[in-house]
C-alpha positions as CSV (number, residue, x, y, z in Angstrom):
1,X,-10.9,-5.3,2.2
2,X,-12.3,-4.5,-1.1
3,X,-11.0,-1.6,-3.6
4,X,-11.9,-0.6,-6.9
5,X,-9.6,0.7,-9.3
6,X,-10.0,4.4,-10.4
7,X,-9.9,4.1,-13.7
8,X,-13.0,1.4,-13.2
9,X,-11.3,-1.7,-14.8
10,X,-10.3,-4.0,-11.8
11,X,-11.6,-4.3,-8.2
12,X,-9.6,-6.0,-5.4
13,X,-10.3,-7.9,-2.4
14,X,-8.1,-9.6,0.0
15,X,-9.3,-12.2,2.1
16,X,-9.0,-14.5,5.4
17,X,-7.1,-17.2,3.7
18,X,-4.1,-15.2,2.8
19,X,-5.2,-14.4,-0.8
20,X,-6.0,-11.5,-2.8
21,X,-8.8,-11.8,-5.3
22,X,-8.4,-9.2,-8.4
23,X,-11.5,-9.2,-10.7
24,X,-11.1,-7.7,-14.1
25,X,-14.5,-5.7,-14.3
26,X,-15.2,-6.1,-18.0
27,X,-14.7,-9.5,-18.6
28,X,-15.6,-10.6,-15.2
29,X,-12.6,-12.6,-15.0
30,X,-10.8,-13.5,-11.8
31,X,-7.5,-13.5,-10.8
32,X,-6.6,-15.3,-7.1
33,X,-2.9,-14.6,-6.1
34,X,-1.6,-16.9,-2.8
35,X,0.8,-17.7,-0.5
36,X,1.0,-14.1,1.5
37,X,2.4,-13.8,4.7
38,X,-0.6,-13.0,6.6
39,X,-4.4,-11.8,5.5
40,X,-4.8,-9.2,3.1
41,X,-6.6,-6.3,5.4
42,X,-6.3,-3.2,2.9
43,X,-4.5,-2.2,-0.8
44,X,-4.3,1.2,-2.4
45,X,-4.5,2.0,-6.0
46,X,-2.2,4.7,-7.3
47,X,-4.4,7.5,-9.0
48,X,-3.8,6.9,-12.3
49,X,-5.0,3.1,-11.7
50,X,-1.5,1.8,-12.7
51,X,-0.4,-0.2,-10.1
52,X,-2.0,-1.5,-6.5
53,X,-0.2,-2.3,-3.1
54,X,-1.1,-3.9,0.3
55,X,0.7,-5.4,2.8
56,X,1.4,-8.8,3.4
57,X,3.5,-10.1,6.5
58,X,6.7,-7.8,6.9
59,X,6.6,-6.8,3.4
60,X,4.6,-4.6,0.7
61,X,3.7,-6.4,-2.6
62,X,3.1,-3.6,-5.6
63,X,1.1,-5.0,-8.6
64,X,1.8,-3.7,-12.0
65,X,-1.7,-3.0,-13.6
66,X,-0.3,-1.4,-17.0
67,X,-1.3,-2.9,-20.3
68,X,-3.3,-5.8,-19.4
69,X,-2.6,-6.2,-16.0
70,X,-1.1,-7.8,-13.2
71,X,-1.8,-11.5,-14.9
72,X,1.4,-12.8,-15.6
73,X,3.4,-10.4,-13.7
74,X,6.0,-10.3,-11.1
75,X,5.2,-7.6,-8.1
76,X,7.4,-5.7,-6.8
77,X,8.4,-6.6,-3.0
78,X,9.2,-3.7,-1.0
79,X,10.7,-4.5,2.8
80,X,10.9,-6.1,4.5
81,X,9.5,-4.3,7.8
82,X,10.4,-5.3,11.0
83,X,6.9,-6.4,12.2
84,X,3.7,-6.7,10.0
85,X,2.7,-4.3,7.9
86,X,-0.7,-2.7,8.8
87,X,-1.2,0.2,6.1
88,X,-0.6,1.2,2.5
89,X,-1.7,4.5,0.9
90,X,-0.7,6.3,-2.3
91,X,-0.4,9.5,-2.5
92,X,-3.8,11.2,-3.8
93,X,-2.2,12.3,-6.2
94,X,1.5,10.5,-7.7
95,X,3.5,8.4,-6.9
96,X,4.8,8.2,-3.2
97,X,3.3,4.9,-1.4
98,X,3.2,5.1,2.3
99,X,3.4,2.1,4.5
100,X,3.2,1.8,8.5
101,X,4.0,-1.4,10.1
102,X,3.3,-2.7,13.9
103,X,6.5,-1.2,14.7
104,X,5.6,2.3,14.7
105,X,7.4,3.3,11.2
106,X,6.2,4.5,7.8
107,X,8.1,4.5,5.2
108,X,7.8,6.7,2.1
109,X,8.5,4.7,-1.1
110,X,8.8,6.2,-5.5
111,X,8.2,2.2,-6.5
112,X,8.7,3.9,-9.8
113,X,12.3,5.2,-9.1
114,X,14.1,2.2,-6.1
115,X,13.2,-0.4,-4.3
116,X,14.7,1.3,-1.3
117,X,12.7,4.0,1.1
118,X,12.9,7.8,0.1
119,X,11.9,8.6,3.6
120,X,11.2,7.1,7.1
121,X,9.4,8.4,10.2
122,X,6.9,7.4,13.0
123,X,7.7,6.3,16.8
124,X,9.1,3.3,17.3
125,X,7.3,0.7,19.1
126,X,3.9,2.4,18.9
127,X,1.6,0.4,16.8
128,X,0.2,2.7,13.9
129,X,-3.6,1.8,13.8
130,X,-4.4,3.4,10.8
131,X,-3.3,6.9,8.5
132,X,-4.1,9.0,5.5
133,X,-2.6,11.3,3.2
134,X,-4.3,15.1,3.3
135,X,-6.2,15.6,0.3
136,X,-2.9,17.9,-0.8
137,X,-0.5,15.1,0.1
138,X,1.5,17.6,2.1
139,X,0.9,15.5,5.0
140,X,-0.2,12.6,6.8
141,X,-2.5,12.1,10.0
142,X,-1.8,9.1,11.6
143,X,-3.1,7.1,14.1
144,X,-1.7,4.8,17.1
145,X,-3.1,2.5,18.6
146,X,-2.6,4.3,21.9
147,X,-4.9,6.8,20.8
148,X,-2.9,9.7,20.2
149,X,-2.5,11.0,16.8
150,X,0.2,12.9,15.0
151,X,0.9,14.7,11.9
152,X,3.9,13.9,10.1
153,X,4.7,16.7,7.2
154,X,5.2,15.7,3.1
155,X,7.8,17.3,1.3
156,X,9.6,14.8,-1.5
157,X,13.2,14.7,-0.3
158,X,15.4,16.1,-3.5
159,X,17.9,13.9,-5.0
C-alpha cells in the first residue's frame, strides 16, 4: 500500500514484513515502525493530514502527524476486532474513521473524542472486501466478499 499525505509532507507504505514505512517528503527521511500483527495492506490520512490509520491484526493503529510528526509518538490503538482488520477510511471530510474487519463489522470511530466506537454496523460473518465513504460522507458502499454490496447510511449519532 502506498499513501501520500494531503497536505504533501509525508507518504506511507506498508509492507510484507509487517512494517510500515513513513517517509518525511522534505527531508527525505524515513521512519520504519515494526512488530504489527499482520502486513500492512492499506492506511488512510484524515483530510486535514493530521493523523493516519491502518489496520494491523485485530486492531487499528492511528498515528498522530501534528507538529513534527509521528516520530516519537505513541499511536493510538483502537480494538481490538474480533478477526483481522481489512479496511480503514476517514471520512472525506472530518473526523469519523471507519474500519471493517473479516467478521463482517465496521465500526465508526471520533479518535479525537474516545477510544471506544460511536457506531457499529455490517453482517456478521460476511467478510467485507473492501468500502468507501460517498464523496458527501452520508454514506458508505461496501463490499463483501460474497459479491453483494450494501449501503449503510452516515448520520453522526448525537451525544
Amino acid at each position: 500500500s502506498l499513501e501520500i499525505c494531503p497536505n504533501k509532507k509525508y507518504a506511507v507504505c506498508g509492507t510484507q514484513d509487517k512494517t510500515i514505512h513513513i517517509w518525511n517528503l522534505s527531508t527525505k527521511r524515513d521512519m520504519e515502525m515494526r512488530g504489527f500483527g499482520s502486513k500492512i495492506k492499506q492506511a488512510s490520512f484524515r483530510e486535514d493530514g493530521l493523523s493516519m490509520a491502518h489496520g494491523a491484526g485485530d486492531e487499528v493503529i492511528v498515528w498522530d502527524f501534528s507538529g513534527t510528526g509521528p516520530s516519537g509518538k505513541k499511536p493510538q490503538i483502537l480494538g481490538p476486532f474480533e478477526k483481522e482488520v481489512v479496511e480503514v477510511h476517514y471520512q472525506n471530510e472530518g473526523n469519523i474513521l471507519c474500519s471493517a474487519g473479516k467478521d463482517g463489522i465496521l465500526l465508526f470511530w471520533d479518535p479525537l473524542e474516545t477510544q471506544q466506537p460511536v457506531a457499529i454496523s455490517g453482517i456478521r460473518d460476511q467478510e467485507v472486501a473492501s468500502f468507501a465513504w460517498a464523496p458527501d460522507d452520508s454514506f458508505l458502499v461496501v463490499g463483501f466478499v460474497p459479491g453483494y454490496v450494501t449501503f449503510i447510511p452516515w448520520v453522526k449519532p448525537s451525544v
